[in-house]
C-alpha positions, 0 to 999 in steps of 0.5 A: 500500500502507498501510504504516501499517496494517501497524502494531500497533492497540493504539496510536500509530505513536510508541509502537511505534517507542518499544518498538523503540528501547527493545529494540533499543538494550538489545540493542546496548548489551549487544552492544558492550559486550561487544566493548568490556569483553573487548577492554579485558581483552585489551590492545586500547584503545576509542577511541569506544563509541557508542549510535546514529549519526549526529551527537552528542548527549552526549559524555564521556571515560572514565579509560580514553580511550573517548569514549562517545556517544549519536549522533541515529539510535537504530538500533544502535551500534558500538565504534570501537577504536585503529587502526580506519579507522571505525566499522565497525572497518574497519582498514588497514596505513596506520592503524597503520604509524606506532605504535609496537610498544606501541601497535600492540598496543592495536590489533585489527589488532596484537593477538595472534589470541587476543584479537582472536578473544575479542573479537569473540566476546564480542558475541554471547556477551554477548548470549546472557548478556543472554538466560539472565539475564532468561529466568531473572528473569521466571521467578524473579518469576513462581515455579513452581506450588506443590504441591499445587494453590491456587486463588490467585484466579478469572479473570472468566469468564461462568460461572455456579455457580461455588462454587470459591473462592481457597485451595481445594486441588485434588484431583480434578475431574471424579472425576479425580485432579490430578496432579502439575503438573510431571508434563507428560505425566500433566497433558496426560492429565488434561486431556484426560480432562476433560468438554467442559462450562463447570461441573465438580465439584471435590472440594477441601480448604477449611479442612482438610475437604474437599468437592465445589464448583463450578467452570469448566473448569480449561482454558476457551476464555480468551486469555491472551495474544496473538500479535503479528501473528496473525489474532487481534491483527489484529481486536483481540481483548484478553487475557482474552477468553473465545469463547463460541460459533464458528458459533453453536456454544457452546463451554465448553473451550479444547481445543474452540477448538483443534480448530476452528480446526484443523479450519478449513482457513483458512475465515473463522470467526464468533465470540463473545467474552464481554469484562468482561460485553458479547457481541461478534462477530468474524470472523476467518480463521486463518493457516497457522503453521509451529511447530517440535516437540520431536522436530525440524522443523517440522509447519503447523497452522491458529492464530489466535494465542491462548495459553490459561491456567487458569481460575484463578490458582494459588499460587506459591512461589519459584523459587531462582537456581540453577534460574531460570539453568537455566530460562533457558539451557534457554530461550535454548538453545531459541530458537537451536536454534529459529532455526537449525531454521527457517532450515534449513527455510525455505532447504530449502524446507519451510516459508514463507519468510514466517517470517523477519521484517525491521524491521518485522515485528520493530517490530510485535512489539515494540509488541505485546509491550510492551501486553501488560505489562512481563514479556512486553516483557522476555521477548521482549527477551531472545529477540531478543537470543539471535536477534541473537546467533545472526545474529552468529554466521554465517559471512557476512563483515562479521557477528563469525562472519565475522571469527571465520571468518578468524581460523580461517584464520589459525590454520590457516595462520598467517597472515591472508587477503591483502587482495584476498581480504578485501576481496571477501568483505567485499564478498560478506558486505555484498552478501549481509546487504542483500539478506537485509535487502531480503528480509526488508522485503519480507516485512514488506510482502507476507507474510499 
């Protein structure tokens, strides 16, 4: 098997494992500093925080006693507090039998149950944060869509006759008036009123008059963007690729791409590509996608992995904080319930377990994500750290929602678990996260 090959082709092999570090090691950071920041406010002392594995590169102390660290292997990291037995926070009675009352309680095992449950809980916390906070920046820098519709400038398209021009106000298209962008059912029947054709008329209000012009279909056959992994990204198609023809059939309208990918049944599909004025050709097959639906569950479609956009780039205006964090909760919260529904299902058997990826799969997203601009490298930053979260979150011992899981018990009965009991649903916990890790990997490797 080619395991290279399993790589992205945009780039070097060096390139997408730098993307994945870089995401990973962001992630983590935010993940254990949040362990170590609560935990410092409960009274428990950090003795090492450290970023990677391995043998030190740069060690320092701080005012507070932590030693933090970057060690050689990149692939994680880790808080180290008073009393633990190692690096996984492990702790046994030896450790802290000889402190005194006062520093045992600088400890996690010696700390109340309060803030030892504060403390593992804010790793994940911390990461949703993460998440809510750059969801929320990508959408204050990108603004929203400003009202009325400006053309802000035209996308290179191989359509001829276009007369629209940059600071043209939209009002109808077709003879079908624009509707209010955030009016989301209104603009998908506008949409689909539209006629299937590459020139339509506008009726526009340029310098204060208005007047009917040229211009492409508000929606044309244009990949905007990528997804990685996808039969798309497999056979190097760029963003901004326009298909022109499938099957030697012309195609003016990305809803006319949609249904014939759709309709494709998964068969080879022969396609024309229009990229900066040359014609190519590519071949490609789409793939079975299970996505998720607003209303619940999930429902399998035909893609070949291409977003579509507008013919144009539309005006902006700010978008203020107080909607950005919004925007960005709504968001983290849909990537969560999104994860937790595709896990329910996979398990459940209603959809491939070929969704759930391991490292490399997710090395490949990083890659890919990241040679297509900076903002889509952030924004999935941000949903892998609300999916890191969620992971965190489950009740497998050995992962926070399991020491979460014992803490609960412990309220419950007023004691901790005995050690046998611990010491084999840990045991149970690491059998259970390697063998998803295993199922994960091989995935990666054998999965379309």
């Amino acid at each position: 098997m080619d395991v290279i090959g399993l790589l992205p082709q945009f780039g070097s092999l060096t390139y997408t494992i730098a993307a994945f570090i870089l995401a990973l090691s962001v992630i983590v950071a935010v993940h254990e500093y949040g362990h170590y920041i609560v935990g410092r406010w409960s009274g428990i002392k950090a003795d090492v925080f450290s970023l990677g594995f391995g043998p030190v590169l740069f060690s320092k102390f701080d005012k507070h006693g932590t030693k933090w660290q970057f060690a050689l292997l990149p692939f994680g990291g880790y808080v180290k507090f008073k009393g633990d037995a190692n690096a996984a926070s492990a702790n046994t009675t030896d450790t802290v039998s000889d402190l005194s009352p006062a520093e045992r309680r600088q400890t996690m095992q010696g700390a109340p149950l309060w803030a030892r449950t504060a403390t593992v809980a804010a790793g994940p916390v911390f990461n949703f944060i993460l998440s809510v906070i750059v969801f929320g920046a990508v959408m204050m820098a990108d603004g929203k869509t400003a009202e009325p519709l400006i053309v802000k400038s035209l996308k290179p398209l191989p359509v001829q006759g276009v007369t629209l021009q940059p600071g043209d106000q939209i009002i109808t298209v077709a003879d079908i008036t624009l509707p209010a962008f955030d009016d989301r059912e209104a603009f998908e029947a506008f949409s689909d009123s539209l006629p299937e054709a590459p020139l339509l008329d506008y009726l526009v209000n340029r310098d204060g008059a208005e007047q009917m012009v040229k211009g492409p279909h508000p929606w044309p056959p244009l990949a905007e963007q990528l997804a990685p992994r996808s039969a798309a990204y497999s056979v190097d198609m760029r963003p901004g690729d326009v298909i022109t023809a499938i099957d030697g059939t012309p195609i003016h309208a990305f809803s006319q791409l949609k249904d014939v990918v759709e309709g494709s049944d998964g068969r080879v599909l022969q396609m024309n590509i229009w990229r900066e004025g040359e014609t190519l050709d590519f071949a490609l097959a789409p793939r079975r996608l299970d996505e998720p639906q607003p209303e619940g569950g999930f429902k399998t479609h035909w893609r070949i992995g291409i977003s579509g956009g507008f013919a144009f780039d539309a005006a902006t205006e700010p978008l203020g904080p107080l909607a950005a964090i919004s925007g960005g909760a709504e968001q983290t919260y849909r990537v969560v319930s999104g994860s937790l529904s595709g896990l329910y299902h996979m398990i459940t058997g209603a959809i491939s377990s070929c969704n759930m990826s391991g490292p490399i799969g997710i090395a490949q997203v990083s890659g890919a994500m990241a040679s297509q601009g900076v903002s889509s490298f952030v924004w999935f930053i941000a949903v892998l750290s609300a999916a890191v979260g969620l992971l965190n979150l489950l009740p497998v011992p050995i992962l926070d929602g399991g020491h979460l899981m014992f803490y609960a018990y412990e309220a419950v009965f007023k004691k901790p678990p005995s050690d046998k009991a611990l010491r084999i649903a840990m045991t149970v916990g690491l059998t259970l996260v390697l063998s998803l890790m295993v199922f994960a990997i091989t995935n990666d490797l054998f999965c379309p």
